[in-house]
C-alpha positions as CSV (number, residue, x, y, z in Angstrom):
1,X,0.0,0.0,0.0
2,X,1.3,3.4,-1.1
3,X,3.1,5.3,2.0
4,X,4.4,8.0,0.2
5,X,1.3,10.6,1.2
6,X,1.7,9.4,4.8
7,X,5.5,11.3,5.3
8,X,3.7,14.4,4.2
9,X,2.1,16.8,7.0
10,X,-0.7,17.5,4.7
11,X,-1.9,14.1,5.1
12,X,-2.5,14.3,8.9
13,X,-4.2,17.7,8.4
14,X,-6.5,16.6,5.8
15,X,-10.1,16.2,6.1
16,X,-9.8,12.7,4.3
17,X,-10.9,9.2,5.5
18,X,-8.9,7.5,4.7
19,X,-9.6,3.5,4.0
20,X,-6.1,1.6,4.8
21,X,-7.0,-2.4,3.7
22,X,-4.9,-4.6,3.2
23,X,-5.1,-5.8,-0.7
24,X,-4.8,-9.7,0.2
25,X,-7.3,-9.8,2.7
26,X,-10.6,-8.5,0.0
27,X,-13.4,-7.0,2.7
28,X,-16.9,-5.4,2.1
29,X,-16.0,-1.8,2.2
30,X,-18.8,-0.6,0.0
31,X,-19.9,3.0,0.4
32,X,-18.5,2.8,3.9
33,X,-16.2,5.9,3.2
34,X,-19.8,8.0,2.6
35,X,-21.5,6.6,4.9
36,X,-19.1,7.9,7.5
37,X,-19.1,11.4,6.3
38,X,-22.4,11.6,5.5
39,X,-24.5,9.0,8.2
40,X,-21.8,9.8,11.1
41,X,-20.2,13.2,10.4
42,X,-16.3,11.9,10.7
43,X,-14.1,13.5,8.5
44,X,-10.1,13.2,9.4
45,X,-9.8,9.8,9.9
46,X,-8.1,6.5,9.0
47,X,-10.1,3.6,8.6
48,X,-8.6,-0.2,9.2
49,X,-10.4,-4.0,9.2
50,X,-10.2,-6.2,11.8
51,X,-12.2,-9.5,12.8
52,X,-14.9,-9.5,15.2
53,X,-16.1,-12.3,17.2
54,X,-18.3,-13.6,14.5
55,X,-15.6,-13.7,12.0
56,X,-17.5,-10.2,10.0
57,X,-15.3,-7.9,9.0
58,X,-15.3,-4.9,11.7
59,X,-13.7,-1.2,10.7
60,X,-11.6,0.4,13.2
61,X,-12.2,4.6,13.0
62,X,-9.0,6.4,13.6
63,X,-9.1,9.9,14.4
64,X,-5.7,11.6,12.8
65,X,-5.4,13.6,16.1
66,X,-5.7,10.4,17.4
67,X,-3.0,8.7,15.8
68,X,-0.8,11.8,16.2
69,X,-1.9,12.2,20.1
70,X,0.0,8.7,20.3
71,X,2.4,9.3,18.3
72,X,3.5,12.9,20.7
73,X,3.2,10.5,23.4
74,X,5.5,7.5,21.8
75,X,8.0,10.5,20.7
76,X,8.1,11.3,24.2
77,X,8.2,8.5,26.4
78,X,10.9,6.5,24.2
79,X,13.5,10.1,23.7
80,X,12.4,9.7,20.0
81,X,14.0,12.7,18.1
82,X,14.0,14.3,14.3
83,X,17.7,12.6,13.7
84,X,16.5,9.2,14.4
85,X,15.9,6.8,11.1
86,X,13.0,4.6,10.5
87,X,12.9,1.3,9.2
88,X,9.2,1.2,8.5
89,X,8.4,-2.5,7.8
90,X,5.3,-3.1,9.4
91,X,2.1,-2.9,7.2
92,X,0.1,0.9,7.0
93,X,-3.2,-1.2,6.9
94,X,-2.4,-1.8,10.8
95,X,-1.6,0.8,13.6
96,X,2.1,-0.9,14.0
97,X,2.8,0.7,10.6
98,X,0.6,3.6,11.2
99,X,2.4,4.7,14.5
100,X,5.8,4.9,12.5
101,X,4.7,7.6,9.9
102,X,3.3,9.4,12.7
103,X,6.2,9.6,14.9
104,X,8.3,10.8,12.2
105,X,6.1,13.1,11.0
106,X,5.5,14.5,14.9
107,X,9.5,14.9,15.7
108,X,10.5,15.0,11.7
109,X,12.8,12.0,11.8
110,X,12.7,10.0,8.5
111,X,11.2,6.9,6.9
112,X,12.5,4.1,4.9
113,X,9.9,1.4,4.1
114,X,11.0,-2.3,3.5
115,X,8.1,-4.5,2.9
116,X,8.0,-7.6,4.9
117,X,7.4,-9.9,1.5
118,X,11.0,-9.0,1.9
119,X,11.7,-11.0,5.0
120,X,13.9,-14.1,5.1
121,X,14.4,-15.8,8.1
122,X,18.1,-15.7,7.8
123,X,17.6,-11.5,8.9
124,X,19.5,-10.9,5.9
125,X,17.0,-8.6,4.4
126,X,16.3,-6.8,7.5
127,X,20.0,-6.6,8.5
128,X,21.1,-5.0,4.8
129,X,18.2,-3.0,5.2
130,X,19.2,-1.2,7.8
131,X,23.0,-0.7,7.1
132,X,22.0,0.6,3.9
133,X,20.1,3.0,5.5
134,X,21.3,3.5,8.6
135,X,18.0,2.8,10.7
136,X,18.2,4.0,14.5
137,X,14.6,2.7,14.9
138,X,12.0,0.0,13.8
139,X,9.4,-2.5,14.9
140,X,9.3,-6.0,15.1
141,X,7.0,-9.0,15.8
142,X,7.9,-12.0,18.1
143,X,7.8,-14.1,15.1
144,X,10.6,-11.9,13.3
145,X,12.7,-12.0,16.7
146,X,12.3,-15.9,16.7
147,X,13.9,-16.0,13.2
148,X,16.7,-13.2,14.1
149,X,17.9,-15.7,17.2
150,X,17.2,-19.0,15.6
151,X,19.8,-17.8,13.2
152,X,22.3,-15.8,15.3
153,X,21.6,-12.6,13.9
154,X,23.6,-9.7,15.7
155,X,21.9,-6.4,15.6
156,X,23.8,-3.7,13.3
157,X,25.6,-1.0,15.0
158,X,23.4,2.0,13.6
159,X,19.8,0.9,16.1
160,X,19.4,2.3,18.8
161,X,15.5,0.7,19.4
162,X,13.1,-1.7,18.4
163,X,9.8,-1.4,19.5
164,X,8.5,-5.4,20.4
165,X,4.8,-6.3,19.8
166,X,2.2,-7.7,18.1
167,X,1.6,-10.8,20.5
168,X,3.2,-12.6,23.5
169,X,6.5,-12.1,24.5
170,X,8.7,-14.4,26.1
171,X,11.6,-13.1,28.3
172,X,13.7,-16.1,27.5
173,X,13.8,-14.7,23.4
174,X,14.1,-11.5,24.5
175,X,17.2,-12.0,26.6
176,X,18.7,-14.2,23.4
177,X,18.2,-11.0,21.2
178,X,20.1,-8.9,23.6
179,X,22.6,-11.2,24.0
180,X,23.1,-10.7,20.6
181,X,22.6,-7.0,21.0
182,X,19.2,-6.4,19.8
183,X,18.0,-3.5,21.8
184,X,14.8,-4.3,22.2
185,X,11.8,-2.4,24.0
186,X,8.8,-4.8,24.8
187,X,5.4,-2.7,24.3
188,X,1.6,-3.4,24.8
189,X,-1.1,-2.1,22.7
190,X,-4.1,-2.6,20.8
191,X,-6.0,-0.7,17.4
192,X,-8.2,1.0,19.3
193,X,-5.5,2.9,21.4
194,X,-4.1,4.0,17.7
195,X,-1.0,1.9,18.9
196,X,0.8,1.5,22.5
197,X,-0.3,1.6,25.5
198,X,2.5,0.4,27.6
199,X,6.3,0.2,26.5
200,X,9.2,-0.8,28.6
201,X,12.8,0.9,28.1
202,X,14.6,-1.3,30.6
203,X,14.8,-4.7,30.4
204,X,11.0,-6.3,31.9
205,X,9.0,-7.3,29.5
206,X,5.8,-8.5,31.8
207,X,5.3,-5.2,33.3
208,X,5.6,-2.7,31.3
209,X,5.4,1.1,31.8
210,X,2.2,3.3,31.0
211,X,2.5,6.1,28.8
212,X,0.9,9.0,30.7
213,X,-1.4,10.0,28.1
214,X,-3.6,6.9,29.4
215,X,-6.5,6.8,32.3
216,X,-6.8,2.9,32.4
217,X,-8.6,1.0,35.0
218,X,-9.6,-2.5,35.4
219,X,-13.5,-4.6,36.3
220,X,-14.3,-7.0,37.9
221,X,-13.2,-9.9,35.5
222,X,-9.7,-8.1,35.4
223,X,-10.2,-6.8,31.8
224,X,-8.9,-3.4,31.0
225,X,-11.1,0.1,30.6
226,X,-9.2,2.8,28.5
227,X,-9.8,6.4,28.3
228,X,-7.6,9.0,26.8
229,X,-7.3,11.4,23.5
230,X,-5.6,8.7,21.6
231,X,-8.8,6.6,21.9
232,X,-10.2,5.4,18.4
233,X,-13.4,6.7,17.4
234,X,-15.7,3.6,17.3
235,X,-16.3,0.5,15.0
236,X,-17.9,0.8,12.1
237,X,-19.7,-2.4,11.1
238,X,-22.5,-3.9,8.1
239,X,-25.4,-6.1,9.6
240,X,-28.1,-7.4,7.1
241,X,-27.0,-5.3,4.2
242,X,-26.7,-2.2,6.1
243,X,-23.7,0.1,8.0
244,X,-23.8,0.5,11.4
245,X,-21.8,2.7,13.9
246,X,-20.6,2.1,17.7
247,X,-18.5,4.7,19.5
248,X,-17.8,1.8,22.1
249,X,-17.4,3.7,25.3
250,X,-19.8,4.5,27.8
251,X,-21.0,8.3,29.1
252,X,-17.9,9.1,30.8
253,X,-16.0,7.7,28.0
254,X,-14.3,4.5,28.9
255,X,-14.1,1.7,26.3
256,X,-13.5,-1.6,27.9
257,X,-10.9,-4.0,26.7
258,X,-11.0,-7.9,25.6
259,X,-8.0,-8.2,27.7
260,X,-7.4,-9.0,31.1
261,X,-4.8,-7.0,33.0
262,X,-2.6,-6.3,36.0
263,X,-2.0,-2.6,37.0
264,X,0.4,-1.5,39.6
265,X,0.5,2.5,39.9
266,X,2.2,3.2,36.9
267,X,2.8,-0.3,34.9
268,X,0.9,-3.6,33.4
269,X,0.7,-6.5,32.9
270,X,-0.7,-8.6,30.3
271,X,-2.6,-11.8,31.9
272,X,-4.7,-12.8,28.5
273,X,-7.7,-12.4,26.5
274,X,-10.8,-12.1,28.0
275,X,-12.8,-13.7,25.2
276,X,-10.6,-16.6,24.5
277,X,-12.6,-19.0,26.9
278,X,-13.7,-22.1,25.6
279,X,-16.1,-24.4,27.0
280,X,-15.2,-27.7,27.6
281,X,-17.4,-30.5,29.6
282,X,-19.0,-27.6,31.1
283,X,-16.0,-25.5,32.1
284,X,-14.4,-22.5,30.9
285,X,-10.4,-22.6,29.6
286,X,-8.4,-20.4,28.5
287,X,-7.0,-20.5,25.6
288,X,-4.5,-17.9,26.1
289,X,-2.7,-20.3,28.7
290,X,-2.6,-23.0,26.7
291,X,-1.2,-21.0,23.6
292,X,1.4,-19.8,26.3
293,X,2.6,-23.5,27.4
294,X,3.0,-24.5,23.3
295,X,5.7,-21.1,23.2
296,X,7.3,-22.6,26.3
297,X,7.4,-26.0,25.2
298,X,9.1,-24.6,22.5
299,X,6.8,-25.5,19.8
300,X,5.5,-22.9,16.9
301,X,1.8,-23.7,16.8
302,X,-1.6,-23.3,18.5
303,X,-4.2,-24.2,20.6
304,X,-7.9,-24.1,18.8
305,X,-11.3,-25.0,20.0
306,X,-13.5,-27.1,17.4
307,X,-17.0,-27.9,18.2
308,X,-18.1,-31.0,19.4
309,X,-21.1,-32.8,20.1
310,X,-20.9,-34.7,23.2
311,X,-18.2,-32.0,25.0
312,X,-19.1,-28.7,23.2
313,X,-15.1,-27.7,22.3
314,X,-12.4,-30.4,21.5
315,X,-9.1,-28.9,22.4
316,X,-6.7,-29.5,19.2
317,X,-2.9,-28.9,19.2
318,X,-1.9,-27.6,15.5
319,X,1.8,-26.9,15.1
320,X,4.9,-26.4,13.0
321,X,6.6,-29.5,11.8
322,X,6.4,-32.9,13.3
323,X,4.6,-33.9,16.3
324,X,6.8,-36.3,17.3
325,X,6.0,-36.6,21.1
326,X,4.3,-33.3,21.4
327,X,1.4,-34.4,22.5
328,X,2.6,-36.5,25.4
329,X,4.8,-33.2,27.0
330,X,2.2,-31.1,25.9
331,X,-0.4,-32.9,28.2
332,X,1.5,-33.9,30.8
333,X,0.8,-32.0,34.1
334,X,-2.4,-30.7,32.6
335,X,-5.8,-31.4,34.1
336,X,-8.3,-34.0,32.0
337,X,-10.2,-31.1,30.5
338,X,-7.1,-28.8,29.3
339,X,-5.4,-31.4,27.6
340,X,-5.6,-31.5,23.9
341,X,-7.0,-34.9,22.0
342,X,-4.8,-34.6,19.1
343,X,-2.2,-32.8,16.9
344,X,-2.8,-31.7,13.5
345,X,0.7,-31.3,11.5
346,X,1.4,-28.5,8.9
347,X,4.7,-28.0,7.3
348,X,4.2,-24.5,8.0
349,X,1.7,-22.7,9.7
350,X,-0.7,-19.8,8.2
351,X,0.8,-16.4,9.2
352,X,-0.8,-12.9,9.2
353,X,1.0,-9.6,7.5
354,X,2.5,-9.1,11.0
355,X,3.9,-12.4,10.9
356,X,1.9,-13.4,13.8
357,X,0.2,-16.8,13.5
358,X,-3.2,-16.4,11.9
359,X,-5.0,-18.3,14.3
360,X,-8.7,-17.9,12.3
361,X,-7.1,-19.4,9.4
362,X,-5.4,-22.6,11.9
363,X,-8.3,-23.1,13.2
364,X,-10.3,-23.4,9.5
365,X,-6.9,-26.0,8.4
366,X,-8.0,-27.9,11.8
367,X,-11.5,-27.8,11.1
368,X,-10.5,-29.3,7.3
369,X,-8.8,-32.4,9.4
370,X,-11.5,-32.7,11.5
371,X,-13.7,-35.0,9.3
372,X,-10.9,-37.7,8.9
373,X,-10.4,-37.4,12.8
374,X,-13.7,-37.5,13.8
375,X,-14.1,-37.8,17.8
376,X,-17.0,-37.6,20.1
């Protein structure tokens, strides 16, 4: 997607809104641009698609003061600065790549885009990337840090940051990057907060520091409430034919999470998603914990819930490779109801643009295996 417009000032002062999708991923986006303006009065604004619970389509709306309000905030809280350089990698279709245009455009650093069809998992594209250009700066998924330690990778002299996100993060691959002097910053954030919401400049990377320009308070099931000027506007979504608009906050303006939290004065901590509970026999599970014992087994894969008649969920183990005996040390320790009935190979697993695993897309390969598995 063109980035070109998105260095330029004029951009984030336009009244346009602007409809960021990604071209692989074909959505229903049909007179949504008027019916913004016209139905709901938002001009200025960036528009992105993400998936809501029923697998539809849902637009994010992004105020540009918004993004820019995070961006100020970013700038300041990481010592960000007009001399730094950009590696901007991460798709403009999602706030990752957003957030980097913005921060440059806020302190007036610069921007060089490498497209992650680019990415090797040798790092060797990402490595001559930034010599070439001398990047001080860029953004990284877990999934690209895996690659950059499974091969040895040591970070190039010129960076200075890179901003970690886009799913769990494990402190053991962390402290392997550093090792090999990747300087890495472990953040937490969402779309809806027009990027992060926490970001650590020291070396934790389960609590993590609050940028000030967040109000955040949690409920009684531990899931996070938000409130700040970086807040997105609301979702924009089409039911039976027809557009629909939810600012998704209440009177006093809070808009409350899927994810369940820790805070302590000034920091977080991550504990999971609150709507990844599965029945099974009757009982909830997460399937945040489980997805969290696969990355410390050291498996790539992931946990997914298919129906099932007699038990209403069958857990099933999908991973990277060969099972070998993955399901045995996967299950031991585990109580009756977490433990998974099977594994379903793939040479290599479905991934997103991020490079995170795309779980909706694991769980339809699953789903395809199911019929030659059947259980129940």
């Amino acid at each position: 997607m063109e980035t070109t417009e998105l260095n330029s000032s004029a951009y984030w002062e336009s009244e346009k809104v602007d409809l960021r999708l990604n071209p692989k991923r074909p959505v229903d986006a049909a007179d949504l641009r008027d019916f913004l303006r016209e139905d709901c009065g938002i001009r200025s604004s960036v528009v992105i698609a993400t998936s809501g619970s029923s697998g539809r389509a849902k637009f994010v709306v992004l105020s540009k003061a918004a993004l820019l309000a995070s961006a100020r905030a970013v700038n300041s809280h990481c010592g960000l600065a007009g001399d730094d350089i950009w590696l901007g990698g991460l798709s403009t279709f999602h706030v990752g790549g957003l957030g980097i245009y913005a921060r440059a455009v806020c302190s007036g650093a610069q921007v060089v885009p490498m497209g992650w069809d680019q990415w090797t998992r040798d790092g060797s594209a990402l490595v001559e990337a930034i010599r070439q250009c001398g990047a001080t700066l860029t953004s990284l998924t877990p999934v690209h840090l895996s690659d950059l330690v499974g091969a040895s990778v040591p970070c190039p002299d010129s960076l200075r940051g890179v901003f970690l996100g886009g799913g769990k993060i494990q402190e053991t691959l962390v402290q392997k990057a550093r090792e090999l002097g990747w300087p890495i910053w472990a953040t937490y954030g969402m779309s809806e907060a027009s990027s992060q919401i926490a970001t650590s400049l020291d070396s934790r990377v389960d609590w993590l520091t609050l940028l000030p320009i967040w109000e955040c308070r949690t409920d009684r099931e531990s899931r996070l409430l938000l409130r700040g000027e970086a807040l997105f506007s609301g979702y924009a979504e089409k039911k039976g034919g027809r557009w629909s608009f939810d600012p998704a906050r209440d009177e006093s303006g809070w808009f409350v999470t899927g994810d369940r939290v820790e805070l302590d004065n000034d920091a977080l901590r991550f504990l999971g998603r609150g709507d990844d509970r599965v029945k099974v026999s009757g009982e909830l599970i997460s399937l945040s914990s489980l997805n969290s014992r696969v990355e410390d087994l050291g498996y790539i894969g992931a946990v997914v819930a298919l129906p099932d008649t007699r038990r209403e969920n069958e857990l099933v183990l999908v991973i990277e490779g060969e099972g070998g005996e993955c399901l045995k040390r996967f299950n031991d320790g585990l109580a009756v109801i977490e433990q998974v009935s099977r594994i379903v190979e793939l040479r290599e697993l479905p991934r997103t643009d991020l490079g995170k695993i795309d779980r909706l897309r694991v769980t339809e390969l699953a789903w395809a295996a199911h019929s030659s598995h059947p259980t129940g």
